[in-house]
Backbone as JSON Lines, residues from 0, in Angstrom:
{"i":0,"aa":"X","n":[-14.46,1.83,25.19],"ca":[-13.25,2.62,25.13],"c":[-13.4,3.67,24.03]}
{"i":1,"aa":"X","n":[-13.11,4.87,23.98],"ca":[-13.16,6.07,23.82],"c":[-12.02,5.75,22.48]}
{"i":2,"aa":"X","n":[-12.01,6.81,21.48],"ca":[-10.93,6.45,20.86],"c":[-11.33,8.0,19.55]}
{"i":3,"aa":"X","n":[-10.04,8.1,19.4],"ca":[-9.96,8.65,17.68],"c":[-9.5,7.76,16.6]}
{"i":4,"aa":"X","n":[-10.04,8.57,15.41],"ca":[-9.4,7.57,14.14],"c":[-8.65,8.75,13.65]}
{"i":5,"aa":"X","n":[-7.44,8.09,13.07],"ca":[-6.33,8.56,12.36],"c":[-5.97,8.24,11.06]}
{"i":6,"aa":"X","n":[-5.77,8.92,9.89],"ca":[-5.54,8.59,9.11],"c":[-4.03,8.63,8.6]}
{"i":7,"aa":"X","n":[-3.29,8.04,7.94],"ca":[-1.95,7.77,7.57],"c":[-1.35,7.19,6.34]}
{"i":8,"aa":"X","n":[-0.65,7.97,5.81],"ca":[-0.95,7.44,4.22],"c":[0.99,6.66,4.69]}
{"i":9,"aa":"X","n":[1.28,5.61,3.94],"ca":[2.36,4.63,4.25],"c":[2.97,4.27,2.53]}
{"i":10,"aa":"X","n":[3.7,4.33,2.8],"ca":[5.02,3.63,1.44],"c":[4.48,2.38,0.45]}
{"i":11,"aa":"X","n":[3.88,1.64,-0.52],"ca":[3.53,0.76,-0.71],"c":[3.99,-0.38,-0.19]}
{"i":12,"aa":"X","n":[5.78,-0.4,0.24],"ca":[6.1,-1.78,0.39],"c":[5.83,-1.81,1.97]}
{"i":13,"aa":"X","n":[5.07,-1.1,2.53],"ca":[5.01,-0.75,3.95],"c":[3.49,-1.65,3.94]}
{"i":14,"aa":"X","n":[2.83,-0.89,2.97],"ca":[1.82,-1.63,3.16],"c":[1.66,-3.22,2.9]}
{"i":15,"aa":"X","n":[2.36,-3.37,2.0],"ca":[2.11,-4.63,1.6],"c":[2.96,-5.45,2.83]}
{"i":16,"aa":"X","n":[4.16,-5.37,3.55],"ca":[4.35,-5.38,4.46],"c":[3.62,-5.95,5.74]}
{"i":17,"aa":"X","n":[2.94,-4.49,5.72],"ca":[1.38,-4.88,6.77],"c":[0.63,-5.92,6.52]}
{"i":18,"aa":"X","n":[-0.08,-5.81,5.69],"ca":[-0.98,-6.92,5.22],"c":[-0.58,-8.23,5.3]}
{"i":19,"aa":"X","n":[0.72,-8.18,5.05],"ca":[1.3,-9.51,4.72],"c":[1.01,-9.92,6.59]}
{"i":20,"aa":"X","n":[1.94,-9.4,7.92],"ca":[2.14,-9.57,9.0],"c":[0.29,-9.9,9.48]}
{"i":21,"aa":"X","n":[-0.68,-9.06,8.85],"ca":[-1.9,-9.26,9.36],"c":[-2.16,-10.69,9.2]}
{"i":22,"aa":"X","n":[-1.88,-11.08,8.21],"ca":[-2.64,-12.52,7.63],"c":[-1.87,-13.7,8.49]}
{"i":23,"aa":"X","n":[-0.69,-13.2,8.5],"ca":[0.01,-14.48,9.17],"c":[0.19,-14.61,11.05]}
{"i":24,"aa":"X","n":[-0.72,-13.6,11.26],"ca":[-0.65,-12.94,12.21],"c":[-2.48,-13.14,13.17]}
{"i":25,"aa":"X","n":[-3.07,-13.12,12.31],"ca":[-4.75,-13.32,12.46],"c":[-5.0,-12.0,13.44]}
{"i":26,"aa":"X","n":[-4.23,-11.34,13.34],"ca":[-4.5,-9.76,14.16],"c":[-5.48,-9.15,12.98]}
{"i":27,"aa":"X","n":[-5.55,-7.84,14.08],"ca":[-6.69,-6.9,13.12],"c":[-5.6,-5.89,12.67]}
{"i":28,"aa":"X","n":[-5.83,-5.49,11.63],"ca":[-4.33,-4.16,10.66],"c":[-4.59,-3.06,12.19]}
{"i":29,"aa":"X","n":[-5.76,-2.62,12.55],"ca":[-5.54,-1.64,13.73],"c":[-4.95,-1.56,14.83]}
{"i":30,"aa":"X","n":[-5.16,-3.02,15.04],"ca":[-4.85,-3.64,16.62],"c":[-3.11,-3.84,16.2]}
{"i":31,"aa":"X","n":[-2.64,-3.96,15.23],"ca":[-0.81,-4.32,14.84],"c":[-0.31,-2.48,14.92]}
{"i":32,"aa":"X","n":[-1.05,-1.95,14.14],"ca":[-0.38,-0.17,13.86],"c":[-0.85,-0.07,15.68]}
{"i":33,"aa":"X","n":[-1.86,-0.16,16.46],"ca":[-1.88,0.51,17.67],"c":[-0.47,-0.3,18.64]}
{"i":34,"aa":"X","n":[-0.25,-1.39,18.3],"ca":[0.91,-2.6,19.34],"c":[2.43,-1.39,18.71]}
{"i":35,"aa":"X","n":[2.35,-1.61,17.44],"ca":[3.78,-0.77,17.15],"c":[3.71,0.68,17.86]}
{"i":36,"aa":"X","n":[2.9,1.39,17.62],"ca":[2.87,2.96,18.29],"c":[3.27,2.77,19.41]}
{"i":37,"aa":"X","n":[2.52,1.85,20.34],"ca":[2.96,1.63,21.93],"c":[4.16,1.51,21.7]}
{"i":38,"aa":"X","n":[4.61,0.82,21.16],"ca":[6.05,0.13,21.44],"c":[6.76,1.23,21.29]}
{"i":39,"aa":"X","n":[6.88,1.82,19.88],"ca":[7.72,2.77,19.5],"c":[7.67,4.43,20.59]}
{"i":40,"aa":"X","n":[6.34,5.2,20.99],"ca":[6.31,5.6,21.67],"c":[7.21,5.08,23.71]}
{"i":41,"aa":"X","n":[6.71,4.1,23.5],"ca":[7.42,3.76,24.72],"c":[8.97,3.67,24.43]}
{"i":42,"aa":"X","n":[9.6,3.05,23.23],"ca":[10.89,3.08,23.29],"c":[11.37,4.55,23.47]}
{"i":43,"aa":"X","n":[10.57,5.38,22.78],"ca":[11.26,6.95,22.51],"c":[11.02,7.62,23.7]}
{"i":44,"aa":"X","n":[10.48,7.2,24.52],"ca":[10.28,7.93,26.45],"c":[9.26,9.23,25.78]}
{"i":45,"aa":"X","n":[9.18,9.82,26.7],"ca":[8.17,11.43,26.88],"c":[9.13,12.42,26.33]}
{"i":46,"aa":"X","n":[8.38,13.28,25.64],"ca":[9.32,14.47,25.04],"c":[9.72,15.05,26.28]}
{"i":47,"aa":"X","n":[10.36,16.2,26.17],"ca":[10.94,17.22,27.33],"c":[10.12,18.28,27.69]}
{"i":48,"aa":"X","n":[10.2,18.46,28.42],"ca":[9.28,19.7,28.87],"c":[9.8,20.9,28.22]}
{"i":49,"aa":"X","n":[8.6,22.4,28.22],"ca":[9.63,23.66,28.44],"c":[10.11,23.9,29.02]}
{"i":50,"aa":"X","n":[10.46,23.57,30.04],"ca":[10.74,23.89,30.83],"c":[12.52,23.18,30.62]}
{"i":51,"aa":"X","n":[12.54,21.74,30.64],"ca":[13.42,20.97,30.44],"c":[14.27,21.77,29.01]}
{"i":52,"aa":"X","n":[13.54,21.8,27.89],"ca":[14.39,22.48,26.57],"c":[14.81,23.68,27.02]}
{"i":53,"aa":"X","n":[14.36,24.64,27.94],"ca":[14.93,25.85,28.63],"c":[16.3,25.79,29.13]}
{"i":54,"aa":"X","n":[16.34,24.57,30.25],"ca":[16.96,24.69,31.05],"c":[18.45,23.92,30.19]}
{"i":55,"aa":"X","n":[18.08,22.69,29.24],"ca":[19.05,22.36,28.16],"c":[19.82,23.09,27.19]}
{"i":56,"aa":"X","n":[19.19,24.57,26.76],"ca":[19.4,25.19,26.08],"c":[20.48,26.69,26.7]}
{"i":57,"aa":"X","n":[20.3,26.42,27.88],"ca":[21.08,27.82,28.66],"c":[20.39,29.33,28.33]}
{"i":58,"aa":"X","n":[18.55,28.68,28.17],"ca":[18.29,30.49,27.69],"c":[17.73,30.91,29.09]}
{"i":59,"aa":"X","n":[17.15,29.92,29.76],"ca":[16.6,29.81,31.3],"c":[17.47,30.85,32.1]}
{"i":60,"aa":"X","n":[17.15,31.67,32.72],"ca":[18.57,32.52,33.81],"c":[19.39,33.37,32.59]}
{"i":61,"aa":"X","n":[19.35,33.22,31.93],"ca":[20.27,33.78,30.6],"c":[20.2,35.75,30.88]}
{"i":62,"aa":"X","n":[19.27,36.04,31.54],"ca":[19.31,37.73,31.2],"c":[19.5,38.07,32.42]}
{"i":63,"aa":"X","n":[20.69,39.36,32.2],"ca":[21.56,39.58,33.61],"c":[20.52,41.17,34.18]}
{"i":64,"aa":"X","n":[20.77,41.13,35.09],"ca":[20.37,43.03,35.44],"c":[18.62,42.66,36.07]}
{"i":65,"aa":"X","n":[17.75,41.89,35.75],"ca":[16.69,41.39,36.27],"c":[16.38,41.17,37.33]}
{"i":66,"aa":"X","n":[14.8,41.14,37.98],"ca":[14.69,40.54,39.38],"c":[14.78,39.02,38.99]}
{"i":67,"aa":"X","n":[15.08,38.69,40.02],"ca":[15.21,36.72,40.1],"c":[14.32,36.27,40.34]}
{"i":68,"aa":"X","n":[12.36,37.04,41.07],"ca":[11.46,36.66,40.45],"c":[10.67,36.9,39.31]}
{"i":69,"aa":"X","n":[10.89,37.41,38.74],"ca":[10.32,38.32,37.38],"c":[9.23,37.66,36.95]}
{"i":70,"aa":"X","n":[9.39,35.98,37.06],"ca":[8.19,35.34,36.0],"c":[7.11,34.84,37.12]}
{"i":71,"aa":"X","n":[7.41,35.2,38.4],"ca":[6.51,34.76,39.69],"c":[5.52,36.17,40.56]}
{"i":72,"aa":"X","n":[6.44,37.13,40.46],"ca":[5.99,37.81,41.1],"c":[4.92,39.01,40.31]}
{"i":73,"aa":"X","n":[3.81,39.0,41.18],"ca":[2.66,40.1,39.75],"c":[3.56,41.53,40.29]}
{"i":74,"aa":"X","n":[3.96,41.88,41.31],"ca":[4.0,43.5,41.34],"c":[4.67,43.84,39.57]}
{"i":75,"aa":"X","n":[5.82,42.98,39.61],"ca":[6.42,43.55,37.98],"c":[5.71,43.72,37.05]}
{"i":76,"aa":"X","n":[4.35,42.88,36.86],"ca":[3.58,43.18,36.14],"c":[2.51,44.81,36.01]}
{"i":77,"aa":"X","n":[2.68,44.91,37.37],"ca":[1.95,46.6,37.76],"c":[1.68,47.6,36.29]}
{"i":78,"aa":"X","n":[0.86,48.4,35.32],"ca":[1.04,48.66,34.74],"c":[1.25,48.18,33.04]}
{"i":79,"aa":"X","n":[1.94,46.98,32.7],"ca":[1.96,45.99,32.03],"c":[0.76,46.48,30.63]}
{"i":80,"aa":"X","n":[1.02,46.64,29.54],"ca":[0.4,46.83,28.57],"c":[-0.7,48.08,28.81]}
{"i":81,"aa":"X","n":[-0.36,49.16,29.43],"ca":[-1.07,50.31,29.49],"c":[0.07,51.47,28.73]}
{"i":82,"aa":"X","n":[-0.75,52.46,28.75],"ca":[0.58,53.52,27.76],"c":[0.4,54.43,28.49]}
């Protein structure tokens, strides 16, 4: 298995904390910080898309007088950064 290492600097009583859960625990300190990430990542779901913060935010559709394909269609682009 493929993997990165991360480094993370933690609170002392965090650590001691840790250590403490390792020993009583017979886990490895990596294998406990990788079980919490899962967990915590999984509790917090997937961020939002841009798409999603667009469409949450009301800036999506927001500009009036425009074509309604503007961000699909190349002809609008025709010209586009020439002077």
């Amino acid at each position: 298995m493929a993997s990165d290492r991360i480094t993370v600097r933690v609170p002392d009583q965090l650590a001691e904390d840790l250590q403490r859960f390792v020993v009583m625990s017979g886990k490895a300190e990596s294998t406990v910080i990788r079980e919490a990430l899962t967990q915590y990542l999984e509790a917090h779901g997937q961020l939002p898309s841009c798409y999603e913060l667009l469409v949450k935010s009301k800036v999506l559709g927001s500009m009036q007088g425009l074509p309604p394909d503007l961000s699909s269609n190349q002809s609008h682009m025709d010209g586009f950064g020439r002077e």
